[in-house]
C-alpha positions as CSV (number, residue, x, y, z in Angstrom):
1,X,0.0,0.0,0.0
2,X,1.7,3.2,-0.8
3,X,2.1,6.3,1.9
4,X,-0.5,8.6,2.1
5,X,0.4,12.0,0.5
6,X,-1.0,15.0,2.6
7,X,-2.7,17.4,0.3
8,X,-2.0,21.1,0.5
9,X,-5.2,22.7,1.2
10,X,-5.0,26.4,0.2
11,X,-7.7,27.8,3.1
12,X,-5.3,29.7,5.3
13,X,-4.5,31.1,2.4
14,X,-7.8,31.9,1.2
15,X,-8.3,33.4,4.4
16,X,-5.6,35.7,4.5
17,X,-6.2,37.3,1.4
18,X,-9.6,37.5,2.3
19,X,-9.0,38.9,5.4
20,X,-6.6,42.2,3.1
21,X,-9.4,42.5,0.8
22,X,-11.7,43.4,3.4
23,X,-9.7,45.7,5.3
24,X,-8.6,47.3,2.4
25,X,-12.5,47.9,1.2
26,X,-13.0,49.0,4.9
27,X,-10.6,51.3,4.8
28,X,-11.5,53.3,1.5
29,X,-15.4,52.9,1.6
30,X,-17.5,54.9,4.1
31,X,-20.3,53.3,5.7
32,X,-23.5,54.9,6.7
33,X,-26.7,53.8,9.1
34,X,-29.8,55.3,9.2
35,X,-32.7,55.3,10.8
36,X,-36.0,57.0,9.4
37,X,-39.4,58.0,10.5
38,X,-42.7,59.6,8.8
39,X,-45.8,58.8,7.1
40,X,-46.9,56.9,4.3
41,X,-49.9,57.9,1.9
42,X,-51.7,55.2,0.4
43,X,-54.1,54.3,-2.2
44,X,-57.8,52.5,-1.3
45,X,-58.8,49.0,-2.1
46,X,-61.8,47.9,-3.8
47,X,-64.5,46.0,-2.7
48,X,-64.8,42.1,-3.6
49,X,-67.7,42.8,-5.5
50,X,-66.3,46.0,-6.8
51,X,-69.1,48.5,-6.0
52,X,-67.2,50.7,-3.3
53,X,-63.5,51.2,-1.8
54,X,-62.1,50.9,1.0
55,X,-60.1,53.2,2.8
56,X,-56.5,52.5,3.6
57,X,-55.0,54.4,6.6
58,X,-52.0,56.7,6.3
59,X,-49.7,55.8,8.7
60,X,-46.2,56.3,10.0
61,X,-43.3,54.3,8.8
62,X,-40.3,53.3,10.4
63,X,-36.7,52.2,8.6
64,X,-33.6,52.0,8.9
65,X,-31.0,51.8,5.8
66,X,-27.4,51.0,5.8
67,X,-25.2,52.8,3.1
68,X,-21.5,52.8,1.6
69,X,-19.9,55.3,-0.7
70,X,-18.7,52.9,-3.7
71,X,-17.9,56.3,-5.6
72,X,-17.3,59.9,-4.9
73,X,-21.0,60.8,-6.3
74,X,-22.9,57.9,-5.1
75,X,-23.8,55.3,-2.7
76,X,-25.0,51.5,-2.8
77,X,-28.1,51.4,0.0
78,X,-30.3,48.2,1.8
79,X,-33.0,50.3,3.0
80,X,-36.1,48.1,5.2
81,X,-39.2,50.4,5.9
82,X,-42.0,49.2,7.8
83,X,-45.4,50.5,8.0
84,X,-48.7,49.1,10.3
85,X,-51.9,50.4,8.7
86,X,-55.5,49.0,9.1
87,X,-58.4,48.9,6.2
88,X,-61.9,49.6,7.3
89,X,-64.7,46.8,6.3
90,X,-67.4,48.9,5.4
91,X,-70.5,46.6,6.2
92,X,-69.6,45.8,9.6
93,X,-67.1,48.3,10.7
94,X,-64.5,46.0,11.3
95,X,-60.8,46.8,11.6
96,X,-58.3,44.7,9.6
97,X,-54.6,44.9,9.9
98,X,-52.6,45.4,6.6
99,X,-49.5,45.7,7.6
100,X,-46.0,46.1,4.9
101,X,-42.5,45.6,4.9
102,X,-40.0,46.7,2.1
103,X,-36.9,45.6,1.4
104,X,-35.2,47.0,-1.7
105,X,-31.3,47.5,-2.8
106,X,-30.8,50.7,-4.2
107,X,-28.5,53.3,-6.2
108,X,-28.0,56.9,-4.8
109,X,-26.4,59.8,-6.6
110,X,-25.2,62.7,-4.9
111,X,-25.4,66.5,-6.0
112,X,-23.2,68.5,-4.2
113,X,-24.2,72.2,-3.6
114,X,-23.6,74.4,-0.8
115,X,-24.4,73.4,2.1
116,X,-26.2,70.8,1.3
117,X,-26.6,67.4,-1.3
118,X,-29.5,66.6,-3.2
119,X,-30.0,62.8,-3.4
120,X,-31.2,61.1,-6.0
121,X,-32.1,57.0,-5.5
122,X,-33.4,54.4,-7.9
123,X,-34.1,50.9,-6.5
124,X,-35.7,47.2,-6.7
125,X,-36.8,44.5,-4.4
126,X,-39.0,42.6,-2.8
127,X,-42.6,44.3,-0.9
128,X,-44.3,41.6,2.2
129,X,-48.1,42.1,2.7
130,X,-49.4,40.6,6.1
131,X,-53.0,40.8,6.4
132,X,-55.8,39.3,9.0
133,X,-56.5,36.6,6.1
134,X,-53.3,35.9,4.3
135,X,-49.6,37.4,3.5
136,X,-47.8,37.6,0.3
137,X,-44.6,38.6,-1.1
138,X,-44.5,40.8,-4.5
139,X,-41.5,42.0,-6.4
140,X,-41.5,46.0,-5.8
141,X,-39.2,49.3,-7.2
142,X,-38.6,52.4,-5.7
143,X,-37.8,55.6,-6.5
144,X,-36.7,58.9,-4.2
145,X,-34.9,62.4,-4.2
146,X,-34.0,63.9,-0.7
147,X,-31.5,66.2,0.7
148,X,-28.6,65.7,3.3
149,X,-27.5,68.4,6.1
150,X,-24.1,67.8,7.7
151,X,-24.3,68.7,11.3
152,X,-20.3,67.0,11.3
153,X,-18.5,64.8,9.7
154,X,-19.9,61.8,11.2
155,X,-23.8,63.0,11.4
156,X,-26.3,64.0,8.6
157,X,-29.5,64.7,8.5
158,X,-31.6,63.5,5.9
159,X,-34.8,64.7,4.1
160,X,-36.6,62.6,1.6
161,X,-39.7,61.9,-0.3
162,X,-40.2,58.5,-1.7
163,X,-42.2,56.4,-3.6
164,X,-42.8,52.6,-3.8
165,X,-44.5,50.3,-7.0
166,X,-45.4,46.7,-6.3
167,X,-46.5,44.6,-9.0
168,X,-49.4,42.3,-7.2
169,X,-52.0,40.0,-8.7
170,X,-55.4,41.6,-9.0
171,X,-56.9,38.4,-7.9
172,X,-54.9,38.3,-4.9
173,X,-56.3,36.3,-1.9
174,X,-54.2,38.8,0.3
175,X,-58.1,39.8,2.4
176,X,-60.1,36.3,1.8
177,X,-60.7,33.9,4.2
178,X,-62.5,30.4,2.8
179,X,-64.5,31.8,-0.1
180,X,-65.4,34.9,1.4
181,X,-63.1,38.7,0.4
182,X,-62.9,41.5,2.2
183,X,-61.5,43.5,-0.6
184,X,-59.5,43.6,-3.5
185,X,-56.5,45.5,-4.8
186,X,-57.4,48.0,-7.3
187,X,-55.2,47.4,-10.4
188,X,-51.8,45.4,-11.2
189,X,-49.4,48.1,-9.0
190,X,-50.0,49.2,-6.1
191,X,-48.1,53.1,-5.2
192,X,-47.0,54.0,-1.9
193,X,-45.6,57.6,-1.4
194,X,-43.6,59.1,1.9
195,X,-41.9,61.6,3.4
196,X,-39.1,61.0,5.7
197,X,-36.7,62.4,8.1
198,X,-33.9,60.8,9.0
199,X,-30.3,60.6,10.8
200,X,-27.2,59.3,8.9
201,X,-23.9,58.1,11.4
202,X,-21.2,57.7,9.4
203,X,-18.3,55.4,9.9
């Protein structure tokens, strides 16, 4: 039986270089977290049997994104935005949750003026619907200019308005239960809008 030959296995290797490439991107990217608040305008659902709507609540939002400058004039963002909001059932007056989530990866370009920059973000990813009767999960894109106020070089503070399209199924069973549907969604997207404050830490 011949010797065993030990094989040279390249991992510490693998990990060192790992290890430079990572503290070298650490070193010449800045990072950025931010948490934001404000309120989110939305559009009404339909009823099942399409005859009336259904009022949607505008409610506030809360999110937090985390940022890192991959260019002089932009920024690479994972932004995560919740909102809890309620939809009305107009025969007996009941109160349904309709809660959201977004998740998207977006691309921000920065205008510098004095003073201040103007932000301008384009974005895709994924929307989650969690209703009374049923959740859902729809592919979504996002859109949103802002500006950003250094107080220092560490903090910024951030104004924005933003907007969200989901693409969802107009047959959704998103507010059914059995055979019976509280309401429908009006159309093949459905638009969110907001408007944010916010406080950037960078590091």
């Amino acid at each position: 039986m011949p010797p065993l030959k030990l094989v040279h296995r390249p991992l510490p290797a693998l990990l060192t270089l790992g290890l430079f490439i990572f503290t070298q991107f650490s070193i010449a990217t800045e990072f950025e977290i931010m948490p934001i608040v404000g309120n989110t305008f939305s559009p009404d659902l339909e009823s099942s049997d399409n005859t009336t709507t259904l009022a949607t609540t505008d409610e506030q939002h809360l999110g937090v994104a985390f940022s890192w400058r991959d260019s002089p004039t932009g920024q690479g963002q994972i932004l995560v935005n919740y909102i809890a909001r309620d939809v009305t059932d107009q025969d007996s007056q009941a109160i349904h949750a309709f809660d959201t989530l977004y998740t998207h990866f977006s691309g921000v370009a920065l205008f510098k003026d004095r003073g201040y920059t103007t932000t301008v973000g384009l974005g895709l990813g994924a929307t989650y619907f969690n209703s009374d009767f049923d959740s859902a999960v729809y592919p979504s894109f996002t859109a949103s200019v802002g500006t950003r106020y250094n107080f220092s070089d560490n903090v910024v503070f951030i104004t924005e308005l933003r907007a969200y399209a989901t693409l969802i199924k107009e047959d959704s069973s998103l507010f059914c239960q059995n055979d019976s549907c509280l309401a429908q969604f009006d159309g093949a997207i459905w638009f969110d809008s907001q408007i944010s404050v916010g406080l950037a830490y960078a590091f």
